[in-house]
SERO-4910 file (N, C-alpha, C, O; in steps of 0.05 Angstrom, whole numbers):
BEGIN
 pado doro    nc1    nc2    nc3   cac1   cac2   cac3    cc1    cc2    cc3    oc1    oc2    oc3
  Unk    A   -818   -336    454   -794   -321    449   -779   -333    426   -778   -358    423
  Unk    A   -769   -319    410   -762   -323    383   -727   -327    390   -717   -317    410
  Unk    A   -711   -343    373   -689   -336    372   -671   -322    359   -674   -333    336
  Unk    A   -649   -300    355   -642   -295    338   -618   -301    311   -594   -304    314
  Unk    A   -628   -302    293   -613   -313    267   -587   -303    270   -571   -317    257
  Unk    A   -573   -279    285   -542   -271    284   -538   -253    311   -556   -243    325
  Unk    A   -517   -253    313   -508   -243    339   -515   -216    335   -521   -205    314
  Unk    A   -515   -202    371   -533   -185    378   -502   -165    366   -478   -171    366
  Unk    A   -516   -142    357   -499   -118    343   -494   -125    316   -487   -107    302
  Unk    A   -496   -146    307   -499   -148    280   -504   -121    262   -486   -111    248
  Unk    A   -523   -113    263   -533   -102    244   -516    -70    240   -516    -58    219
  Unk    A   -507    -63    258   -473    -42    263   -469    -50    245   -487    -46    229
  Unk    A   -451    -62    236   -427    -79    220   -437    -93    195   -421   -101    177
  Unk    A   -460    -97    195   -463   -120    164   -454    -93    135   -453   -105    114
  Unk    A   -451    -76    134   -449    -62    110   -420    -47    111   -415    -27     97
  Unk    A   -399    -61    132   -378    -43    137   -356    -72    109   -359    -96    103
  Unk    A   -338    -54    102   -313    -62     82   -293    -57     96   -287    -39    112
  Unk    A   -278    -84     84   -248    -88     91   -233    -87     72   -233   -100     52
  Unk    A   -216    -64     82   -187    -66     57   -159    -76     78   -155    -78    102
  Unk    A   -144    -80     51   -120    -90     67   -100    -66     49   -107    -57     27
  Unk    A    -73    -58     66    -65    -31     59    -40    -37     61    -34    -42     84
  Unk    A    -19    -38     42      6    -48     38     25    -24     54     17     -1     53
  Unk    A     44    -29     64     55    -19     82     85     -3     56    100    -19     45
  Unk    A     89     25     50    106     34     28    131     24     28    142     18      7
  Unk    A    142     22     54    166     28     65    181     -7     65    204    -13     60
  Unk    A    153    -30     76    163    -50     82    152    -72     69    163    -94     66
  Unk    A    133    -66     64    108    -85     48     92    -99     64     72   -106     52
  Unk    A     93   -107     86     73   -115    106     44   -107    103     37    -85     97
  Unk    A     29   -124    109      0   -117    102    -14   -116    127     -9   -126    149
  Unk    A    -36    -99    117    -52    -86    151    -83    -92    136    -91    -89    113
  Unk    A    -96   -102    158   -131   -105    143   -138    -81    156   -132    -83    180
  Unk    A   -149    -57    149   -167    -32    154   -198    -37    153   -211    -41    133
  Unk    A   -208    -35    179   -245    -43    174   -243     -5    170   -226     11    178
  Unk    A   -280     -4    149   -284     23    131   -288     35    163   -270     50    167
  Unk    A   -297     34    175   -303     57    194   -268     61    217   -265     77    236
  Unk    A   -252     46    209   -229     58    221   -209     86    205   -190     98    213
  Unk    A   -229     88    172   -213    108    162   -207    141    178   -188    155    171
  Unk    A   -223    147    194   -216    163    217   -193    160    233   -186    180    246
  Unk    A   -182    147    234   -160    139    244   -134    140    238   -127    123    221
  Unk    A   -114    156    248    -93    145    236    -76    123    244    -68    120    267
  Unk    A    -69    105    220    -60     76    224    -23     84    212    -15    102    197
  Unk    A     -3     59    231     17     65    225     33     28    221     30     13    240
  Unk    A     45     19    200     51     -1    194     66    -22    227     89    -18    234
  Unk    A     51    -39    240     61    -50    254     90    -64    254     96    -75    275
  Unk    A    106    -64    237    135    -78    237    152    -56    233    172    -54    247
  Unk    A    146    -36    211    171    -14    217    159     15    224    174     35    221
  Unk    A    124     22    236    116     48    248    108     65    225     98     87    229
  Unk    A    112     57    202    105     80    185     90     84    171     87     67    153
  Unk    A     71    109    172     42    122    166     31     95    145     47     77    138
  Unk    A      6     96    140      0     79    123    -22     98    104    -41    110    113
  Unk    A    -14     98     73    -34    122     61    -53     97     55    -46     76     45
  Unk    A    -81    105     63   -108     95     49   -110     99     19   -115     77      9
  Unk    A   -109    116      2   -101    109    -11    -96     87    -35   -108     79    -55
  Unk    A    -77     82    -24    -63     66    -24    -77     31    -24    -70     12    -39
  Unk    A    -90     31    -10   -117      9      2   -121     -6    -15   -105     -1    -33
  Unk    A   -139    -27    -23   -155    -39    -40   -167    -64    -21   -158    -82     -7
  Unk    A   -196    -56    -30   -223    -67    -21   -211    -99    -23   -198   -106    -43
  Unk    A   -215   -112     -7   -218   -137      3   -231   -166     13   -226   -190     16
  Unk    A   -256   -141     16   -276   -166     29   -302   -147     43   -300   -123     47
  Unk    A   -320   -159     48   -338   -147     66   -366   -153     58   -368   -169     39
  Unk    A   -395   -140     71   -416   -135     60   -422   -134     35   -436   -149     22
  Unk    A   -405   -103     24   -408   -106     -5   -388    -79    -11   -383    -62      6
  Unk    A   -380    -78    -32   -360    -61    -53   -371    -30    -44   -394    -21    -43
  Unk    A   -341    -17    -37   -346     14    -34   -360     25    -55   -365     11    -75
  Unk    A   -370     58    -55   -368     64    -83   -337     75    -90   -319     81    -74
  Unk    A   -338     77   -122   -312     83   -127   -300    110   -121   -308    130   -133
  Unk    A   -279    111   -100   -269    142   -100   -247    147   -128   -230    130   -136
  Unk    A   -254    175   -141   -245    179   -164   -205    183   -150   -184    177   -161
  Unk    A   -207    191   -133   -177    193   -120   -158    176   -108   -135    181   -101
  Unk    A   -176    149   -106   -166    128    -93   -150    113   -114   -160    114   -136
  Unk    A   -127     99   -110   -112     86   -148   -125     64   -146   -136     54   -126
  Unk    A   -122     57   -169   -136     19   -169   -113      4   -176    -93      7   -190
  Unk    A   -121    -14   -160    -97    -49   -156    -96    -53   -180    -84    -72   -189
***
C-alpha cells in the first residue's frame, strides 16, 4: 500500500483562485475562493454587497484568464 503525497480531495481544489474583494462602503477585505463566485457575498463589518468585480486575484493554483469586464488593480 502506497502512501499518499496530499490530502484526500486534493485534487477538487488544486486549480481553484483566491481573490480578496475590498469592501466599497468600508474598505475591509474579504478572501473570495473562485468557485464561491455563485454566491452572493456581503462585507462582514458593515453588510454590504460586495461587487466581484471589483476583486483582484491573489493567490492560488494559478492566474484566472483575463475577464475583459473585470477592472485591474
Amino acid at each position: 500500500m502506497t502512501t499518499p503525497q496530499h490530502c484526500p480531495g486534493f485534487e477538487a481544489f488544486k486549480d481553484m483562485a483566491v481573490f480578496t474583494c475590498t469592501c466599497p462602503q468600508c474598505g475591509t477585505e474579504k478572501e473570495i475562493f473562485s468557485d464561491e463566485f455563485k454566491y452572493e457575498h456581503k462585507c462582514r463589518q458593515c453588510q454590504q454587497p460586495i461587487d466581484f468585480k471589483k476583486c483582484v486575484w491573489s493567490g492560488g493554483a494559478k492566474q484566472p484568464p483575463q475577464d475583459p469586464n473585470r477592472e485591474r488593480a
